[in-house]
ROFIKOL-829449 format. One line per field, with one value per residue (C-alpha): residue in three letters; residue number from 1; x, y, z. Coordinates in Angstrom, 2 decimals, always signed. Layout:
nufi	(ALA, ...)
paza	(NUM, ...)
px	(X, ...)
py	(Y, ...)
pz	(Z, ...)
//
This chain:
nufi	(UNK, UNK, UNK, UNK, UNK, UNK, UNK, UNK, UNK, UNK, UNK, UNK, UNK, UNK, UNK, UNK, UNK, UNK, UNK, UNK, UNK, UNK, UNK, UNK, UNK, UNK, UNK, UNK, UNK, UNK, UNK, UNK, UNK, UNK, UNK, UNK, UNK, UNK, UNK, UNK, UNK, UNK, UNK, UNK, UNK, UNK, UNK, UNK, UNK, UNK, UNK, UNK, UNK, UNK, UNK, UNK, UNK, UNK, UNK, UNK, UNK, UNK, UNK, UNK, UNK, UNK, UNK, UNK, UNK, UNK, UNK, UNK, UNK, UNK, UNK, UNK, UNK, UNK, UNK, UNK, UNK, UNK, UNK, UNK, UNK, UNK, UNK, UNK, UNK, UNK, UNK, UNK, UNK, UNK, UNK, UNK, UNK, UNK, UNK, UNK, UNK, UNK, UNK, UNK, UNK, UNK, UNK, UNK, UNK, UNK, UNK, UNK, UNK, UNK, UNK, UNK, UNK, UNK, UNK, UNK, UNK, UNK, UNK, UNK, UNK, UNK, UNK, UNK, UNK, UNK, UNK, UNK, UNK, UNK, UNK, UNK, UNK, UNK, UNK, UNK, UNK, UNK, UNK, UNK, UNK, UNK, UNK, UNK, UNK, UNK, UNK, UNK, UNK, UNK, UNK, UNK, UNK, UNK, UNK, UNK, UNK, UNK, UNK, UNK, UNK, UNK, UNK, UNK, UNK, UNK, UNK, UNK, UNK, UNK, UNK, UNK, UNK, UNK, UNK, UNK, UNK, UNK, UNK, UNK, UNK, UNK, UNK, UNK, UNK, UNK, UNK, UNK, UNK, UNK, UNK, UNK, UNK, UNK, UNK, UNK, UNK, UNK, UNK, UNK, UNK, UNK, UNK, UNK, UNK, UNK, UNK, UNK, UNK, UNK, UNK, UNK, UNK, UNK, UNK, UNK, UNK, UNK, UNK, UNK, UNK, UNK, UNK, UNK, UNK, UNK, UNK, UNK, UNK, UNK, UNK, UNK, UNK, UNK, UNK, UNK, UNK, UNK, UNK, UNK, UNK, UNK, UNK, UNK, UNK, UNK, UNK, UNK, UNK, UNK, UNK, UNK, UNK, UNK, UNK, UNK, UNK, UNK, UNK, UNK, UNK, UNK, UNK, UNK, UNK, UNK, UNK, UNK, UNK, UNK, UNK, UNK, UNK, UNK, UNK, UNK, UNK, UNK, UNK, UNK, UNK, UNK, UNK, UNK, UNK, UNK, UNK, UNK, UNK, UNK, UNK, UNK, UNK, UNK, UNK, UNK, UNK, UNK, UNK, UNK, UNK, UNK, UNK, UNK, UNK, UNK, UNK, UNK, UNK, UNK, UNK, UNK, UNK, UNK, UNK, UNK, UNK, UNK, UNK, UNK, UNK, UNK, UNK, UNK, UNK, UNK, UNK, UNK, UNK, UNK, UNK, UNK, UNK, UNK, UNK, UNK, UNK, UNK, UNK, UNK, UNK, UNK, UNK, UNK, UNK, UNK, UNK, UNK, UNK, UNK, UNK, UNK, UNK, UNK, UNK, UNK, UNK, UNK, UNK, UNK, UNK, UNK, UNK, UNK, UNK, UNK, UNK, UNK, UNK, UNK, UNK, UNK, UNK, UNK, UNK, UNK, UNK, UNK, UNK, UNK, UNK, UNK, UNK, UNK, UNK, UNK, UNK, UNK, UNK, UNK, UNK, UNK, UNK, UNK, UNK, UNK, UNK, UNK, UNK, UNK, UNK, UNK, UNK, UNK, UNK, UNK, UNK, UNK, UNK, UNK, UNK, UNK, UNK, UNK, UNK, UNK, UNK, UNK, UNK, UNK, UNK, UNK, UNK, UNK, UNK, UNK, UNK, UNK, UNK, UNK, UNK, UNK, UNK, UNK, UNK, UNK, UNK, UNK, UNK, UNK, UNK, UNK, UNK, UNK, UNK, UNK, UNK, UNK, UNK, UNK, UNK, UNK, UNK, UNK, UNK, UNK, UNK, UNK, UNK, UNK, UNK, UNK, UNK)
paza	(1, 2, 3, 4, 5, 6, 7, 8, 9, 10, 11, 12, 13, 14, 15, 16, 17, 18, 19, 20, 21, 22, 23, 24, 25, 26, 27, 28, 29, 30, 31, 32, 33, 34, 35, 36, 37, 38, 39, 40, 41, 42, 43, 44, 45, 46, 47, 48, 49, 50, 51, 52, 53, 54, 55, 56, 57, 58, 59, 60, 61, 62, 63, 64, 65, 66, 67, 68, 69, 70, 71, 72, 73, 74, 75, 76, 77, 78, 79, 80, 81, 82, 83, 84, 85, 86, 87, 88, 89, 90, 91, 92, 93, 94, 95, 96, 97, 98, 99, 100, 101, 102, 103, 104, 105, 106, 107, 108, 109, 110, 111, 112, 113, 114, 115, 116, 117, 118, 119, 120, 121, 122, 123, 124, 125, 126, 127, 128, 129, 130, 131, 132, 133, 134, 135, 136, 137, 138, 139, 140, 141, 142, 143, 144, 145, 146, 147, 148, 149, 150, 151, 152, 153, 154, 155, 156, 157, 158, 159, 160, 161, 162, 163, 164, 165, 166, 167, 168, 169, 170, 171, 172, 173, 174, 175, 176, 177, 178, 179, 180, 181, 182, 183, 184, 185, 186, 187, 188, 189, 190, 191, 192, 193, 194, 195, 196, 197, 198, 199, 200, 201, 202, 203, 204, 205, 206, 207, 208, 209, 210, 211, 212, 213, 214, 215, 216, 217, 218, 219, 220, 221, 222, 223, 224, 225, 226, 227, 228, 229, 230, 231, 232, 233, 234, 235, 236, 237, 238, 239, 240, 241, 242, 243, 244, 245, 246, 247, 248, 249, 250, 251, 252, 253, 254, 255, 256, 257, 258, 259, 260, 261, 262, 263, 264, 265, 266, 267, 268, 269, 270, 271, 272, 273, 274, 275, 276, 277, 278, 279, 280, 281, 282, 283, 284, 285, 286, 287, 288, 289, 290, 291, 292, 293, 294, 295, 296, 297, 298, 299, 300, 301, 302, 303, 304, 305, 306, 307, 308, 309, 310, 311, 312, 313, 314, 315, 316, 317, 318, 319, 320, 321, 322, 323, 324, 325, 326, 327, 328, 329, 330, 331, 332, 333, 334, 335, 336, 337, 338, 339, 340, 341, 342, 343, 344, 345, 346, 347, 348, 349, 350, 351, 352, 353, 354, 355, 356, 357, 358, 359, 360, 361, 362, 363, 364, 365, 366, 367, 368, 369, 370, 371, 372, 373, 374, 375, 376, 377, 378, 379, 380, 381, 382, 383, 384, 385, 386, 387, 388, 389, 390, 391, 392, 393, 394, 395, 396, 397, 398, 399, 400, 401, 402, 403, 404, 405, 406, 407, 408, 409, 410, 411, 412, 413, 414, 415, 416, 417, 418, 419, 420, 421, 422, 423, 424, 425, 426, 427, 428, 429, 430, 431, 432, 433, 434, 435, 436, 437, 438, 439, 440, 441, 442, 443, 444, 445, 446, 447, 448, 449, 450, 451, 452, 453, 454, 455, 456, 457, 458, 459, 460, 461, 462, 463, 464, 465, 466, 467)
px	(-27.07, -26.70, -26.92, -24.09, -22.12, -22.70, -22.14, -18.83, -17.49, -18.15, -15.80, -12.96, -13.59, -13.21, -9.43, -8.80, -11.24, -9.96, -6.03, -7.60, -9.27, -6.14, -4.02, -6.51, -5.95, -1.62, -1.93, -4.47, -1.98, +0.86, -0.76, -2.03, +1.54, +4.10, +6.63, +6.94, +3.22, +2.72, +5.09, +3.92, +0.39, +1.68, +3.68, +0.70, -1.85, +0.98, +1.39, -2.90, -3.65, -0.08, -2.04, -5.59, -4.22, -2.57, -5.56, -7.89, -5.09, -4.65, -8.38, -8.76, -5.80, -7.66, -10.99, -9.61, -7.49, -10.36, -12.40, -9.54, -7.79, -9.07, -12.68, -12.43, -9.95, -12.54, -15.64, -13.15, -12.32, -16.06, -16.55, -14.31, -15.75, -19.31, -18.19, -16.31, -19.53, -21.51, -24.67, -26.49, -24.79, -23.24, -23.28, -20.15, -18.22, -19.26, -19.20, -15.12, -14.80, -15.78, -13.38, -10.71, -11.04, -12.32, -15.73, -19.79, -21.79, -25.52, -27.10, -31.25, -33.00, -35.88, -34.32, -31.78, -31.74, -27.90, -26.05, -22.12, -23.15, -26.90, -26.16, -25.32, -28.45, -30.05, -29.23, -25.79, -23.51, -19.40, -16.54, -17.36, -20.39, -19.02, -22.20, -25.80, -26.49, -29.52, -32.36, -32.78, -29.01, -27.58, -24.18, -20.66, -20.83, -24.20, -23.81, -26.97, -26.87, -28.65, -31.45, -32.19, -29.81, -28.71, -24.99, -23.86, -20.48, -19.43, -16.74, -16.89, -16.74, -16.52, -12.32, -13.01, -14.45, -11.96, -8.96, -7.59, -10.19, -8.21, -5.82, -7.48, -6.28, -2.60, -2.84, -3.79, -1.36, +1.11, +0.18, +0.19, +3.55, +4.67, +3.53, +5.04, +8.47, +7.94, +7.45, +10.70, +12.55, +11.08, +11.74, +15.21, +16.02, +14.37, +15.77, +18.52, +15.87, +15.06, +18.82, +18.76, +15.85, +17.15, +20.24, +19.19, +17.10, +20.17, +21.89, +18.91, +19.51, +23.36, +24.72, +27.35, +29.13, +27.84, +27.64, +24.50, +25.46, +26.08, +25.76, +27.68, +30.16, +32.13, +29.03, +26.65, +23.28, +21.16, +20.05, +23.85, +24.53, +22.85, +23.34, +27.19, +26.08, +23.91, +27.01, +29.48, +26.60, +26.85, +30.25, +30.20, +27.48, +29.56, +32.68, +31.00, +29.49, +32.71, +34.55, +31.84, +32.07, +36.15, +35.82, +33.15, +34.86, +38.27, +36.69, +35.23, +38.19, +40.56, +38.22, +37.79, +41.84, +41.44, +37.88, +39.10, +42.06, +40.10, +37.63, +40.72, +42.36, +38.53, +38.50, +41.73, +40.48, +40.43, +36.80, +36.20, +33.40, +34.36, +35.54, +32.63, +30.30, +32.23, +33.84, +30.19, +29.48, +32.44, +32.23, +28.21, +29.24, +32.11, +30.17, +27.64, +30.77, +31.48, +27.74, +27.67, +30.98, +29.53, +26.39, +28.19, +30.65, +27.32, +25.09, +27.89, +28.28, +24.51, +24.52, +27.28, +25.71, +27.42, +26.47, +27.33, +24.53, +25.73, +22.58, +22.26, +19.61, +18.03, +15.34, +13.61, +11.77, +14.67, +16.53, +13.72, +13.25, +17.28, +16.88, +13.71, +15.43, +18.76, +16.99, +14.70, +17.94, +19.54, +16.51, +15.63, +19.22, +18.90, +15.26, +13.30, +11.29, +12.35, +9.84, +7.52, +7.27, +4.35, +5.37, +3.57, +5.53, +4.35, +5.81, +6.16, +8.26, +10.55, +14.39, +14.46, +17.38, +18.63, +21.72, +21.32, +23.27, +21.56, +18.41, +19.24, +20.48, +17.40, +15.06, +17.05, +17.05, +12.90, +12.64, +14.99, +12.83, +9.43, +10.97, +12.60, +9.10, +6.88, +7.70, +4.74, +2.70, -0.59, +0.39, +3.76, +5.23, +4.54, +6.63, +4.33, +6.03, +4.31, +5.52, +2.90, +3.66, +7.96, +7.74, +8.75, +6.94, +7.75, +5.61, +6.92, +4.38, +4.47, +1.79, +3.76, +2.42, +3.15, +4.70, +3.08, +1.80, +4.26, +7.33, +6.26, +8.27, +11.49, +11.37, +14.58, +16.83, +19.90, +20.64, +16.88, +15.22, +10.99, +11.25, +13.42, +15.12, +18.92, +19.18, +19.59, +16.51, +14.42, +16.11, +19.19, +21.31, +19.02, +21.05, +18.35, +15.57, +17.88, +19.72, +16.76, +16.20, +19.02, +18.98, +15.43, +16.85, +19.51, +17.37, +15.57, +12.23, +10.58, +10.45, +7.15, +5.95, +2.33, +0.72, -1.64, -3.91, -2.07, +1.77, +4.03, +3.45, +6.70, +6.50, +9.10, +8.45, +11.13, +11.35, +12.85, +13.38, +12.65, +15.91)
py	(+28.96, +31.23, +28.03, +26.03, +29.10, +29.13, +25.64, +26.55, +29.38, +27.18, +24.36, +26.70, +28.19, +24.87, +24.22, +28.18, +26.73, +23.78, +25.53, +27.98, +25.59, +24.00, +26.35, +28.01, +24.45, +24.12, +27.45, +26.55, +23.55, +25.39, +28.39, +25.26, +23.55, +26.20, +26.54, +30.76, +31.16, +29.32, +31.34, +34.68, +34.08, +32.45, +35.92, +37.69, +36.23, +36.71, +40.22, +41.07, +38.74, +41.11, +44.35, +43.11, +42.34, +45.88, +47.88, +45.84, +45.94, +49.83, +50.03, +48.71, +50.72, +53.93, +52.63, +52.28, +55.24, +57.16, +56.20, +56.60, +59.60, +61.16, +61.53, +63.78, +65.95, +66.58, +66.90, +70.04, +71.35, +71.74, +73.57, +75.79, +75.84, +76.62, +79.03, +80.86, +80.46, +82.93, +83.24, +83.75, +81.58, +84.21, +82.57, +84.62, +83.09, +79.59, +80.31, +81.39, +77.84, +75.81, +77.61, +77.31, +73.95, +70.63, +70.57, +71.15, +73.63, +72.85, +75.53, +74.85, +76.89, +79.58, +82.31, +80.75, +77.49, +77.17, +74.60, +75.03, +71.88, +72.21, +69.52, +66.85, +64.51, +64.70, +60.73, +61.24, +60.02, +61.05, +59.73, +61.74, +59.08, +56.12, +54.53, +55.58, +58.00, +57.59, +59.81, +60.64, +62.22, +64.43, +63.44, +64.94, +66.85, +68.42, +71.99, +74.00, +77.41, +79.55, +80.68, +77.36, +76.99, +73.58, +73.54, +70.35, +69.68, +66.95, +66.16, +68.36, +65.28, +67.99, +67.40, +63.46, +64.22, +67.16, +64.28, +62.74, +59.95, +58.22, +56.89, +53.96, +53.31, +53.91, +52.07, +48.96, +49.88, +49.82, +46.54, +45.02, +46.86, +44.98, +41.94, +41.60, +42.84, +39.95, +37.45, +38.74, +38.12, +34.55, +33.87, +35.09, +32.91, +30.02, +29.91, +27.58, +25.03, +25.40, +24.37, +21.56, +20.35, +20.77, +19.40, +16.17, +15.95, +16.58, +13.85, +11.08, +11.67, +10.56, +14.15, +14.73, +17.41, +20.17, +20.91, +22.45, +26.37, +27.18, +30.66, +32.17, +29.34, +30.80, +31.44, +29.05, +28.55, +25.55, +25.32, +25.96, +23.09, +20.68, +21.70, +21.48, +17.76, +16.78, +17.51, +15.30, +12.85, +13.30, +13.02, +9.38, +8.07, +9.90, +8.29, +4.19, +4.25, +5.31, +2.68, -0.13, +1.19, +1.07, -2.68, -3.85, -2.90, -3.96, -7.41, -7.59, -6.47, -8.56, -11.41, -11.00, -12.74, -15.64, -16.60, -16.15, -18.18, -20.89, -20.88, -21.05, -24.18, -25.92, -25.59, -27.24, -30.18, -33.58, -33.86, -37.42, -38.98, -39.35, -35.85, -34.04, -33.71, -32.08, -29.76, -28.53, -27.87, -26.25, -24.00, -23.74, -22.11, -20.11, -18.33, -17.76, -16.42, -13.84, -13.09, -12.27, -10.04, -8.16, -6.87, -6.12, -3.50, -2.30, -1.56, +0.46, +2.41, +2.45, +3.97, +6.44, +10.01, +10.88, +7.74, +8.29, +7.49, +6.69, +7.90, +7.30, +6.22, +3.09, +0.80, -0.29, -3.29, -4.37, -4.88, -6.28, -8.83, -9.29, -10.19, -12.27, -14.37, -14.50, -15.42, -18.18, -20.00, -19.76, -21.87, -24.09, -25.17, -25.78, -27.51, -29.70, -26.91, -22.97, -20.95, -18.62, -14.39, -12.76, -9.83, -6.69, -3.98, -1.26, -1.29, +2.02, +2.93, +5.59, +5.75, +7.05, +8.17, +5.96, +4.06, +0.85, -1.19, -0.24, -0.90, -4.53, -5.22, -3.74, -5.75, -9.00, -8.95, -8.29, -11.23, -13.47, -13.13, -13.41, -16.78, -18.11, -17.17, -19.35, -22.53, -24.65, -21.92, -21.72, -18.58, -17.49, -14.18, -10.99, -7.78, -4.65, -1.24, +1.83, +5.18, +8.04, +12.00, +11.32, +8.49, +4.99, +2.22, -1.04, -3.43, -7.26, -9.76, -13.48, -15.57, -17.62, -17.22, -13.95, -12.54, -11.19, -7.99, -7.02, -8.37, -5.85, -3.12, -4.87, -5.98, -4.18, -4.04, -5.64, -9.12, -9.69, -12.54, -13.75, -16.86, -19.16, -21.58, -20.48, -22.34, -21.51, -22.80, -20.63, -17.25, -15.59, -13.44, -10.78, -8.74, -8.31, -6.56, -4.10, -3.61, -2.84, -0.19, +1.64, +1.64, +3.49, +5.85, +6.42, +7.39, +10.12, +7.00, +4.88, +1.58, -0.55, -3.66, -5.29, -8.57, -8.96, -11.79, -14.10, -13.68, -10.70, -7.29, -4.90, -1.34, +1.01, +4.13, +6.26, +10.12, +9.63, +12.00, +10.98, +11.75)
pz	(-31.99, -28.85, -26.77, -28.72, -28.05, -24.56, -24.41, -26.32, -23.92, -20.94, -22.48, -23.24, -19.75, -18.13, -18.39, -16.59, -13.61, -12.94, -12.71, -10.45, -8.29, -8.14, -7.73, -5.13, -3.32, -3.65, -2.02, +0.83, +1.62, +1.25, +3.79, +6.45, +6.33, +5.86, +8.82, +8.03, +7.93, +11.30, +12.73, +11.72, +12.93, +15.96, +16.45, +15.36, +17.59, +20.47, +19.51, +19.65, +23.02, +24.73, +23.29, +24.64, +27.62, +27.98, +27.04, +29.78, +32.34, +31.79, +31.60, +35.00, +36.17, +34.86, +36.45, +40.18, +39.78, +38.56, +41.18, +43.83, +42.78, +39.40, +40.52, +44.02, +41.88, +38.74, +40.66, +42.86, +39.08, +38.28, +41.57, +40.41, +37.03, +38.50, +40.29, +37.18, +35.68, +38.05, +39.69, +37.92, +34.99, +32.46, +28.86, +27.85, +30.97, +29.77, +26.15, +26.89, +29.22, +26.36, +23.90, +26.36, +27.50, +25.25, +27.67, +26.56, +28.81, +29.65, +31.64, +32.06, +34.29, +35.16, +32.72, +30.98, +28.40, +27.06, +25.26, +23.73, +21.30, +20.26, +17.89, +20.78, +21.65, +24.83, +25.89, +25.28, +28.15, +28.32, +29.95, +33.68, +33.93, +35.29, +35.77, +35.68, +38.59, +41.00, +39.63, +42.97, +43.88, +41.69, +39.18, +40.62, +37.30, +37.50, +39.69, +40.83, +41.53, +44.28, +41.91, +40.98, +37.17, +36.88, +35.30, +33.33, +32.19, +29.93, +27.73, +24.17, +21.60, +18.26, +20.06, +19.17, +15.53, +14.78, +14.98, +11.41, +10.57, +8.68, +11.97, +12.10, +8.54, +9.59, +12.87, +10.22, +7.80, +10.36, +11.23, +7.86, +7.62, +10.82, +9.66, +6.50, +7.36, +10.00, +7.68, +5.40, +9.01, +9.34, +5.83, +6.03, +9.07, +7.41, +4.52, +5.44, +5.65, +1.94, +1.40, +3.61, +1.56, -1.78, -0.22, +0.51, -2.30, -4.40, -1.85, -2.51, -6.44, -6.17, -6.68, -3.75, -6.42, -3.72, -0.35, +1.37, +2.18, +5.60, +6.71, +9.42, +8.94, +11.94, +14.11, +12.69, +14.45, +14.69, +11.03, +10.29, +12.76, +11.17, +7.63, +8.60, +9.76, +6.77, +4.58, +7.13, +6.12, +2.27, +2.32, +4.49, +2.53, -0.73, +0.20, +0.93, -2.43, -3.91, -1.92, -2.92, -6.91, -6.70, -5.06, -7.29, -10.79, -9.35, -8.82, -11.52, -13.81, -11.80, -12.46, -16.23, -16.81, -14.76, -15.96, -19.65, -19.03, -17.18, -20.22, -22.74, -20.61, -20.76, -23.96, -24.83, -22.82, -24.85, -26.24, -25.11, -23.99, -19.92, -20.17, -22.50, -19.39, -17.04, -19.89, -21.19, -17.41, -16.30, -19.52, -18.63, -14.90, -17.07, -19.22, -16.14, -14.74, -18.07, -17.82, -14.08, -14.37, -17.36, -15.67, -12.91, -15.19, -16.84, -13.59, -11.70, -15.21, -15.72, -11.80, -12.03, -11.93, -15.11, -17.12, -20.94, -23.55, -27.11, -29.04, -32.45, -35.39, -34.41, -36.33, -32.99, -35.05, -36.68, -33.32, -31.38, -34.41, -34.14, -30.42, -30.74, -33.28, -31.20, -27.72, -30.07, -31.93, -27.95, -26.33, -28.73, -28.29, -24.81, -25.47, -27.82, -29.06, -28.74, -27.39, -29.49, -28.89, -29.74, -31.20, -31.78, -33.70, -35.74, -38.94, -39.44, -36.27, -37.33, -36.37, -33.12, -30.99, -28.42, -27.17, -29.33, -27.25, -23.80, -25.50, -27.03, -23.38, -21.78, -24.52, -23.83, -20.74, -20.32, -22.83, -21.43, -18.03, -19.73, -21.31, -18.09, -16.26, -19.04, -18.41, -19.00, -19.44, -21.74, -23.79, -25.91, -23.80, -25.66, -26.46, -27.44, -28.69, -29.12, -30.25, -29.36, -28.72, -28.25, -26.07, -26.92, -24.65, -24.41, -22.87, -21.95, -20.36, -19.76, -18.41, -15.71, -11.99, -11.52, -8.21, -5.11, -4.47, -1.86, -3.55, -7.05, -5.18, -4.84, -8.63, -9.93, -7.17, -7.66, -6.28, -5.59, -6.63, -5.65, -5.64, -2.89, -5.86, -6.59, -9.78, -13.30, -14.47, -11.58, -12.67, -13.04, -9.84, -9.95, -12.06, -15.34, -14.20, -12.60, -15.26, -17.30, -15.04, -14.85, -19.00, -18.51, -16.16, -18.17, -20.73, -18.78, -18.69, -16.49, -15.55, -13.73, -12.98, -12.58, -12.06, -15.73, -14.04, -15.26, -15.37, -14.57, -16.95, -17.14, -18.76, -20.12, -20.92, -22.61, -24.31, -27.90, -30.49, -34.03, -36.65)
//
C-alpha cells in the first residue's frame, strides 16, 4: 500500500515539475537573450574591471610612494617613538603610545619582556613590512636600545577588528542597490522597444486602429525615431490595402449590372440548334463570371478586421448532407455518373453555433476541390466531422496526386493555383481554398493542409459553443 501511494504522490507531483522545469527554462532564455539583462551585466562587468583597475593602480601608487616618500618619513617617526620610549624602555611610556596612537609595542630584552597585544601571534606580519627583511640586517621598525632592549612597532590590528563588521554587507547591498536601480533605468529607456514590438505585431494582424506611442514627441530619441517611422509605415501599408479593398469591391459591384444584363440578353437568345452552343457557353463563362465576382465580395469581407459573423443554431449534419447532395445532383449533370462522398458524420452532433452560411461556403468549397482533384481516382473523396471538448473539426481528403511539399505553404492564398493548367476542368481561380480560410479565421479556427499518401488532406479546426 505505502508503495502505490508513493507511486501516487509522484504522479500528482509530475505535472508541478515539468511547469517548473519549464518555466526554470523560459526564464534561462529569456535571461541569455534579453536586451536589459545584457546591458546591465555589460554595465556591471564595466563598473568591477574600472574598480579593479583603480584599486591596483592606487595600490601601485601607494607602493612607489611608500617606498619613495612614506618610508624615510615612518622609519624618522619611530626614532622619535624610541626615543619617547626611554632607555631603558619604560612600559608606562609605551603603554600611553599605544593608547594614543593605533600601534602594538614589543619590547624583549635582558630585564624586560612587553607586549601591548599579548593576544597577537608571534608570525604575524603588518603593513610596515614590505617584504621579508634579511635575518641578517635589522627591519626599519625594529629599534635597539643602548642596554641591549629590542623595540618593535607594528600596526595595532584590535583598530581593524573594532570597525562595524557588517560593512562588507553594506558595500554589497549597495551594490545590489546600484544594480537594480540600473536595471529600472535600462528598462525605462527600453521600453519603447516593447511598443515597437507590440506595434508591429498589432500592424502584421491588420489592426492600423493605433499608433505605436512615441515619447518625447518633441525631442524624440532614436527609439522615438523609429517608432515615429514604423507608424509612417503602418499608415502607407494602412492606406494601399484600403486603396486595393475600395478598387476591388468597386469592380466588383460595378461588374455585377453588366454581367446580369449580359446573362439576361443570353438568355433571351433564340434556342435553336446553330445558336444552343454558343448560348450554353457564353452563359457557362457568365456564371463563372457571377461566381468569380461573388468570392471576390466575400474574401475582402471575410479579410476586413471587423468581419461580422451571423451565429446561430446549426444542424452541422443536416447541412453537410444538404451540400453533399447539392454538389452530387451538380456533377452528375455535367457527367455520366456523379461522383460519390464518403461521408462520416456523427449522428448525434448537437446544434452548434456558427455562421451557417460561411460554413456551407467553407464546406462547398473543400468539397468542390476534393471532387475537381479526383478525377480518375481509385477512392470516393471523404468529409470527416468531429466534435470533441468545443471544437468542431472538419476533415476533407481526396485521393488525387496530391501537391508538392513546397507548394503546401502557399495552399490558401488567393489567386494561387499548383498546377500550370488554367482551365476549368484543372481548378478554379484560386479563390476556394482561400476563402475557406478566411471563414476559419473568422471563426477564431484554423485552417491546414497535408499530403495523406495518396491525395491532398485539409483540416479545419473551429471553437463552437453548443446551444
Amino acid at each position: 500500500m505505502s508503495m502505490w501511494a508513493d507511486w501516487w504522490r509522484v504522479c500528482r507531483g509530475w505535472p508541478a515539475f515539468k511547469a517548473c522545469i519549464q518555466a526554470q527554462r523560459q526564464a534561462k532564455h529569456a535571461l541569455v537573450h534579453s536586451l536589459r539583462v545584457r546591458l546591465i551585466a555589460m554595465f556591471v562587468l564595466l563598473a568591477l574591471a574600472m574598480a579593479t583597475t583603480f584599486m591596483f593602480g592606487m595600490q601601485a601608487a601607494l607602493s612607489i610612494g611608500w617606498r619613495d616618500a612614506a618610508k624615510p618619513l615612518v622609519a624618522d617617526y619611530i626614532d622619535k617613538l624610541a626615543v619617547e620610549i626611554g632607555d631603558p624602555p619604560d612600559i608606562e611610556r609605551a603603554r600611553a603610545i599605544t593608547q594614543r596612537l593605533p600601534l602594538s609595542v614589543r619590547i624583549s630584552g635582558p630585564q624586560i619582556n612587553w607586549r601591548s597585544n599579548p593576544e597577537q601571534p608571534d608570525n604575524q606580519h603588518d603593513w610596515m613590512d614590505d617584504k621579508p627583511a634579511d635575518p641578517e640586517s635589522p627591519r626599519f621598525y625594529v629599534r635597539t636600545t643602548a642596554d641591549g632592549h629590542r623595540i618593535q612597532f607594528g600596526v595595532s590590528v584590535q583598530a581593524w577588528h573594532d570597525r562595524p563588521r557588517f560593512i562588507g554587507w553594506v558595500t554589497l547591498f549597495s551594490l545590489l542597490v546600484l544594480t537594480t536601480l540600473a536595471y529600472v533605468r535600462v528598462r525605462r529607456m527600453l521600453r519603447p522597444l516593447d511598443d515597437i514590438r507590440a506595434g508591429a505585431l498589432r500592424f502584421g494582424a491588420g489592426d492600423f486602429a493605433q499608433a505605436i506611442p512615441v515619447r518625447r514627441s518633441h525631442h524624440p530619441d532614436e527609439l522615438g525615431e523609429l517608432a515615429a517611422t514604423i507608424n509612417t509605415m503602418g499608415a502607407d501599408i494602412h492606406q494601399m490595402l484600403e486603396a486595393k479593398r475600395t478598387l476591388l469591391l468597386a469592380i466588383s459591384h460595378e461588374l455585377r449590372s453588366p454581367l446580369t444584363r449580359a446573362r439576361l440578353n443570353t438568355e433571351l437568345l433564340p434556342e435553336t440548334a446553330d445558336v444552343q452552343p454558343g448560348r450554353d457557353a457564353l452563359l457557362r463563362d457568365l456564371a463563372l463570371m457571377r461566381d468569380l465576382v461573388t468570392d471576390l465580395l466575400e474574401s475582402e469581407r471575410l479579410a476586413s478586421p471587423h468581419a461580422a459573423l451571423h451565429r446561430e443554431a446549426v444542424d452541422v449534419r443536416a447541412l453537410v448532407e444538404d451540400v453533399v447532395c447539392e454538389l452530387q445532383t451538380a456533377h452528375s449533370a455535367e457527367a455520366d455518373a456523379g461522383p460519390a462522398i464518403d461521408m462520416h458524420v456523427p449522428l448525434a452532433l448537437p446544434c452548434l453555433q456558427l455562421d451557417p452560411t460561411r460554413i456551407r461556403l467553407l464546406v462547398r468549397n473543400l468539397l468542390d476541390n476534393a471532387l475537381r482533384h479526383s478525377a480518375g481516382a481509385s477512392a470516393a473523396p471523404q468529409i470527416t466531422v468531429h466534435w470533441t471538448d468545443g471544437q468542431l473539426s472538419i476533415t476533407v481528403r481526396d485521393f488525387g496526386t496530391g501537391v508538392e511539399e513546397n507548394q503546401l505553404p502557399n495552399l490558401g492564398q488567393p489567386f494561387f493555383r499548383p498546377d500550370a493548367a488554367r482551365t476549368r476542368e484543372g481548378g478554379g481561380v484560386g479563390l476556394g481554398l482561400y476563402l475557406c480560410r478566411l471563414v476559419a479565421q473568422a471563426h477564431g479556427g484554423s485552417f491546414a493542409v497535408r499530403n495523406a499518401q495518396p491525395g491532398l488532406a485539409i483540416e479545419i479546426a473551429l471553437p463552437a459553443a453548443t446551444v
